[in-house]
C-alpha positions as CSV (number, residue, x, y, z in Angstrom):
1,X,1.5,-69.6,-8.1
2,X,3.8,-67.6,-10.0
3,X,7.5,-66.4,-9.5
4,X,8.4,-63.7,-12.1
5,X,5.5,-64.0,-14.1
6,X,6.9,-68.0,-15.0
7,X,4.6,-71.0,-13.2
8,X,6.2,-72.4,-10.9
9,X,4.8,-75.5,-9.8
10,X,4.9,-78.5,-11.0
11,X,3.6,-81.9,-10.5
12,X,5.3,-85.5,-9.8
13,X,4.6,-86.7,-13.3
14,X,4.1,-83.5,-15.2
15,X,6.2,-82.9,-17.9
16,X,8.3,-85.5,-19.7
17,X,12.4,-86.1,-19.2
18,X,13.4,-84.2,-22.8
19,X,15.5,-81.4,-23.1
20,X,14.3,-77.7,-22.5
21,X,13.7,-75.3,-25.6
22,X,16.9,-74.0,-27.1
23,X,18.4,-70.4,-26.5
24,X,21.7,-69.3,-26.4
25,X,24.4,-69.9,-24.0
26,X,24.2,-66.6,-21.2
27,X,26.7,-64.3,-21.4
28,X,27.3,-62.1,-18.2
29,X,26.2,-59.0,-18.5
30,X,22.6,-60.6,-18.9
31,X,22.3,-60.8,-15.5
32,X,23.4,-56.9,-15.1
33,X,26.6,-57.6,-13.4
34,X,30.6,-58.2,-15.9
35,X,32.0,-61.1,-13.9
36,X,34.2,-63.8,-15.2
37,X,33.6,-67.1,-15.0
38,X,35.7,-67.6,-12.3
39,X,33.9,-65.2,-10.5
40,X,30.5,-66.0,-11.1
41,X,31.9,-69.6,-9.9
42,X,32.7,-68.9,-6.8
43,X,29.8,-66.9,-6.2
44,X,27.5,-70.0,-6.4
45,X,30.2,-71.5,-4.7
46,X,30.5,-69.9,-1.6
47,X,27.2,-70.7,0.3
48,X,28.0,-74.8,1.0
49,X,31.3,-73.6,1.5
50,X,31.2,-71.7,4.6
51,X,28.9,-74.2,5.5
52,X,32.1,-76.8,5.5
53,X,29.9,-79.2,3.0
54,X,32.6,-79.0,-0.3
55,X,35.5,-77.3,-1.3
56,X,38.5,-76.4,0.4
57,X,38.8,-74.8,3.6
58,X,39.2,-71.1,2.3
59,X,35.5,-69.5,3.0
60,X,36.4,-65.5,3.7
61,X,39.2,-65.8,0.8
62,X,36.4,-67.0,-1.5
63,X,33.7,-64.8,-0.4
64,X,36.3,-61.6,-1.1
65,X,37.8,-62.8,-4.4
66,X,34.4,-63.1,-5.2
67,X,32.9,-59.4,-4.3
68,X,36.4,-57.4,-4.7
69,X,37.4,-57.3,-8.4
70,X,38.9,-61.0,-8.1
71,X,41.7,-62.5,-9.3
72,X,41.3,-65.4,-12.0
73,X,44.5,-67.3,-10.8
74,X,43.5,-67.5,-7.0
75,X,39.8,-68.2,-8.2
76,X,40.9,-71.2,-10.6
77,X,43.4,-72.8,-8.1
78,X,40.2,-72.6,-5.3
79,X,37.9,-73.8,-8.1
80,X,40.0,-77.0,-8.6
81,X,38.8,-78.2,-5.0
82,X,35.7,-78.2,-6.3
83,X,35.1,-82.7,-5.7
84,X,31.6,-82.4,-7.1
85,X,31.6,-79.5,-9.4
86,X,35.0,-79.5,-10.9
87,X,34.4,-82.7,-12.7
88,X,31.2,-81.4,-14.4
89,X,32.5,-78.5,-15.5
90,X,35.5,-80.3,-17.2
91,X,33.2,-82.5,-19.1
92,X,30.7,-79.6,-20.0
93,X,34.0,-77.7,-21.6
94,X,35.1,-80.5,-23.2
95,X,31.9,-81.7,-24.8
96,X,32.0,-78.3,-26.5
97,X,35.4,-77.4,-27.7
98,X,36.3,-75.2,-24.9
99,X,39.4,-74.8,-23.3
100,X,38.4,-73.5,-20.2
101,X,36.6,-75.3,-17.7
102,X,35.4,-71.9,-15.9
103,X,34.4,-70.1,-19.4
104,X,31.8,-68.3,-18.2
105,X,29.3,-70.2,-20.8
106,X,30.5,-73.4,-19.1
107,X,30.1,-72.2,-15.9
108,X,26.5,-70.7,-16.6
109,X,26.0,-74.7,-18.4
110,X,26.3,-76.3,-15.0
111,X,24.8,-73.9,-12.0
112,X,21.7,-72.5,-14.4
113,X,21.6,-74.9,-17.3
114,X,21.9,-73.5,-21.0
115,X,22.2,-74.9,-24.9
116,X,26.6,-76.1,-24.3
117,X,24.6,-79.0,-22.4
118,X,23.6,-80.5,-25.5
119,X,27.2,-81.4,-26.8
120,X,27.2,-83.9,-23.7
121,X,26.0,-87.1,-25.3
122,X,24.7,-89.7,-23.2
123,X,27.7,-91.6,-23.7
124,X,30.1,-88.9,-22.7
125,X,27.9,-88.6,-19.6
126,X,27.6,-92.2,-18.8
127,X,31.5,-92.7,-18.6
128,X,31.7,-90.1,-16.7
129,X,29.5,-91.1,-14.3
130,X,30.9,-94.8,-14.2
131,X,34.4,-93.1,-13.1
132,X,33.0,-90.9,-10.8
133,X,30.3,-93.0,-8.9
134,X,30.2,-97.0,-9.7
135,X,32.8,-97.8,-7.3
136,X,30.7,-95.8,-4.2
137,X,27.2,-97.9,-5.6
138,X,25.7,-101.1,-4.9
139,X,24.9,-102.6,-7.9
140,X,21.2,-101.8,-8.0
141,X,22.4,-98.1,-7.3
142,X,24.9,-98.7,-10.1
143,X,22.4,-99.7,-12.8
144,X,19.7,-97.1,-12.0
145,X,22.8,-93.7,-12.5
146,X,23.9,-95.9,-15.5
147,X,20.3,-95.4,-17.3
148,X,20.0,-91.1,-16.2
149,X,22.0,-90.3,-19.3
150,X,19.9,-92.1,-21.7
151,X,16.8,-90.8,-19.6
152,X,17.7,-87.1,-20.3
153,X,20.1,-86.6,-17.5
154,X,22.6,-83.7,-17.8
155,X,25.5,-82.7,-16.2
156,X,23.4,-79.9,-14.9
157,X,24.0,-79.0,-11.1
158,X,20.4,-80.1,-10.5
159,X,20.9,-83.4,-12.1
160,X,24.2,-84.1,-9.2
161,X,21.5,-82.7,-6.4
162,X,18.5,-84.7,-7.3
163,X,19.7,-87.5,-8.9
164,X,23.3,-87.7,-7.7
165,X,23.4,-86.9,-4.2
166,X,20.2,-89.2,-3.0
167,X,22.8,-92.1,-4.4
168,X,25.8,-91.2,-3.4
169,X,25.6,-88.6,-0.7
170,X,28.6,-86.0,-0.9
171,X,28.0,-83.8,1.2
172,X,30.8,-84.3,4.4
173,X,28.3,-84.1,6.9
174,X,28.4,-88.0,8.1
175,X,24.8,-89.2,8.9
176,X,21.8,-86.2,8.1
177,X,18.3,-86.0,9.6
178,X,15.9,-83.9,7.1
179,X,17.4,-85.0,3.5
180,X,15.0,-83.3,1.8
181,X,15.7,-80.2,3.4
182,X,19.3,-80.2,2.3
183,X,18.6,-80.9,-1.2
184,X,16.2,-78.2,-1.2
185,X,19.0,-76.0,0.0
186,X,21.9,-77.7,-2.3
187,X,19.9,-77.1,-5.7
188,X,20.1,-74.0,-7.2
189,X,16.7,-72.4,-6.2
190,X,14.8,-68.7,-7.6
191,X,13.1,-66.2,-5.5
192,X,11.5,-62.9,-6.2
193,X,12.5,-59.7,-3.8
194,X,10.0,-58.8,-1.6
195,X,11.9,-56.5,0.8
196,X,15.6,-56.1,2.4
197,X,16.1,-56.9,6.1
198,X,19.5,-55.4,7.4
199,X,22.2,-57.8,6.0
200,X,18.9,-60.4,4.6
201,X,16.2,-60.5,1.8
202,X,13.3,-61.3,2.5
203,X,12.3,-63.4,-0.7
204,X,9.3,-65.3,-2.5
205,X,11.1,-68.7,-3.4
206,X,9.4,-72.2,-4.5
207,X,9.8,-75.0,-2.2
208,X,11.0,-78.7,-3.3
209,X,8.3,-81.1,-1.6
210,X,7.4,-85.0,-1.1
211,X,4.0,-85.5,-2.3
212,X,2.4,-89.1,-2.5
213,X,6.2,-90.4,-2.7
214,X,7.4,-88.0,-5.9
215,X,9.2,-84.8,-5.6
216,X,7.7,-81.5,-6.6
217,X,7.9,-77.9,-6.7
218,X,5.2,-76.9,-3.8
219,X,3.9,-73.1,-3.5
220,X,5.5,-69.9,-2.8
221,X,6.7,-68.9,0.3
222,X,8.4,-66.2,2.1
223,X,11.9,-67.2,3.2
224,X,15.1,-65.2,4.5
225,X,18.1,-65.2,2.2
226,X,21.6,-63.7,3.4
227,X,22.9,-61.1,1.0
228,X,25.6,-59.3,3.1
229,X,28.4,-59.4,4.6
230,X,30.9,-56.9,6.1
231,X,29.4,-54.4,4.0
232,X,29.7,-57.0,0.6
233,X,27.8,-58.5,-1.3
234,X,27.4,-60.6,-5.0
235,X,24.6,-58.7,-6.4
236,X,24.8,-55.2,-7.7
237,X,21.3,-54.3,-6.7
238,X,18.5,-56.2,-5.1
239,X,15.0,-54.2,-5.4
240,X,11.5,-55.5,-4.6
241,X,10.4,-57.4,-7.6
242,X,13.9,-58.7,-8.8
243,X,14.7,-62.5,-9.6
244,X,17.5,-63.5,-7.5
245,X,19.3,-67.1,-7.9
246,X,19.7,-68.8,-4.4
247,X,22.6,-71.7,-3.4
248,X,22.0,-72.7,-0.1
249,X,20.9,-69.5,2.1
250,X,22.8,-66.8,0.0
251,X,21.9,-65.0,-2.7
252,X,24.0,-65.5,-5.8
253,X,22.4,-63.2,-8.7
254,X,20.2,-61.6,-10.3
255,X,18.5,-63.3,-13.4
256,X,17.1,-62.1,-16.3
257,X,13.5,-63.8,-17.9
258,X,16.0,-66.3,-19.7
259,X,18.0,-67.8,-17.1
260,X,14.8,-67.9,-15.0
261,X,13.2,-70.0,-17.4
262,X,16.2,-72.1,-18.2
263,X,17.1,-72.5,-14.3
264,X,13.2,-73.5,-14.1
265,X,13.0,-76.2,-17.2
266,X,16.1,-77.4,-16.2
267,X,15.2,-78.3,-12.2
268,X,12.1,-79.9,-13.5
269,X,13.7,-82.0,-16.5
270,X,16.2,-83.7,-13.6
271,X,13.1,-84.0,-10.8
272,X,11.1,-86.2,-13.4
273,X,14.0,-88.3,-14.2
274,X,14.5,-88.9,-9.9
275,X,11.0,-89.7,-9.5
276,X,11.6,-92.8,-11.5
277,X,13.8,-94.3,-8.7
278,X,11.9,-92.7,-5.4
C-alpha cells in the first residue's frame, strides 16, 4: 500500500536505526497554513488534551487560541504544562542555538521530525533521559533507555511514544487495557482524505501492528478523524486527496511531500530501535 504516493509499510526488521536523509528544517507556510510555533504547538497538542491524558486542564482555551488568531503569551504559559513534551523541546532548542523552545523549526523537530535533530548528540540525549526517566526504571529498564541514544534514538515525539512510553507509561490514565491501541493513537500518525462527514474526515491512515512479537506499520484503512468543532477547525482546507497529520483522533494539518516523508522515516527509525527491547 501507498499513502500519498510514499510506501507505507514496513516490516519488523526492515530498515536499519540510522538517521533519515537530510532536508531542511520546515517552515510554516509549507504546510499552506502562517502559524507560529506556538500555534502549531498546541494544535498537536490539543487532541490528548481534551482527552485528560497531559497538559493542564485548559482544553476549550487551547482549542481556541489555537483556531482564533492566538496569542503567543497565553500559548507559551499553556505550553509550559507540557510534562512530556516541554522537556524535549527545550533540549531540541538548545542543541541548536535557539532561544526559543516553541520556534516553530523546533516545534516542527519534535511532532514531525526534521534536520535541528541532528544537533542532539547522544550524549545530550542520554542525560537527558537519565534526569527525566532513571529514577521511574528498574534497572533493566534503566540500562535498555540508557543505550536508545547511541542506537539512533531522537528526541522525536515518536521516539517518547514508542520507546518511552512502553517504559515508563505517562499517560494519567492508571492501569490501560489495549496498549497498543493507545500508542497507535499517541504517535503522530498520516492519513490521506477520502471524504468529509459533518464535523469528521473520513481518512486512509496506516495502522501500528504486533506481528510475530515486533511492531510494524500494517495496511491502509479507512478510519474517522474529528476535524471540527463549533464551526472551527486547525486546517485551512481538507479536500479528497490531501495529507493530513493525525494526534490522537484529530486532525492536526495538512503536510506537504516533505513532512510526509520525514514524519514517515522518522516513525520507522524509532519502531526499529523498540523492537530491540519487545
Amino acid at each position: 500500500m501507498t499513502v500519498a504516493g510514499v510506501p507505507a509499510t514496513v516490516g519488523p526488521a526492515s530498515r536499519p536505526a540510522s538517521r533519515p536523509a537530510s532536508r531542511p528544517a520546515s517552515r510554516s507556510a509549507r504546510s499552506g497554513l502562517e502559524v507560529s510555533g506556538p500555534t502549531r504547538f498546541a494544535r498537536y497538542a490539543f487532541g490528548p488534551n481534551r482527552l485528560g491524558y497531559c497538559g493542564p486542564e485548559a482544553s476549550r482555551e487551547l482549542f481556541q487560541q489555537a483556531t482564533g488568531g492566538g496569542d503567543d503569551a497565553a500559548l507559551r504559559d499553556l505550553a509550559r504544562g507540557f510534562e512530556g513534551a516541554w522537556p524535549y523541546l527545550e533540549l531540541i532548542a538548545r542543541a541548536n542555538g535557539i532561544a526559543d523552545p516553541l520556534d516553530d523549526r523546533v516545534v516542527d523537530a519534535y511532532w514531525i521530525g526534521n534536520d535541528l535533530l541532528r544537533a542532539v548528540t547522544p550524549a545530550l540525549l542520554g542525560r537527558s533521559l537519565e534526569v527525566r526517566f532513571r529514577p521511574r526504571l528498574r534497572a533493566d529498564g534503566w540500562r535498555w533507555m540508557a543505550a536508545t541514544p547511541e542506537a539512533g534514538a531522537a528526541p522525536v515525539h515518536a521516539f517518547h511514544v514508542l520507546d518511552v512510553f512502553p517504559k515508563v507509561g505517562l499517560l494519567r490514565t492508571g492501569e490501560l487495557d489495549g496498549v497498543l491501541q493507545i500508542m497507535d493513537s499517541c504517535r503522530v500518525r498520516w492519513g490521506r482524505v477520502l471524504e468529509r462527514d459533518g464535523d469528521w474526515l473520513v481518512v486512509s491512515t496506516v495502522p501500528l501492528e504486533l506481528v510475530e512479537g515486533k511492531l510494524r506499520l500494517g495496511s491502509a484503512r479507512p478510519e474517522r478523524i474529528r476535524a471540527w468543532w463549533d464551526g472551527a477547525s486547525f486546517l485551512d482546507a481538507a479536500a479528497p486527496g490531501d495529507t493530513i497529520s493525525i494526534h490522537w483522533d484529530w486532525a492536526c494539518e495538512r503536510l506537504d511531500s516533505g513532512r510526509l516523508e520525514a514524519l514517515i522515516a522518522w516513525t520507522r527509525r524509532e519502531l526499529s530501535i523498540a523492537n530491540r527491547s519487545i
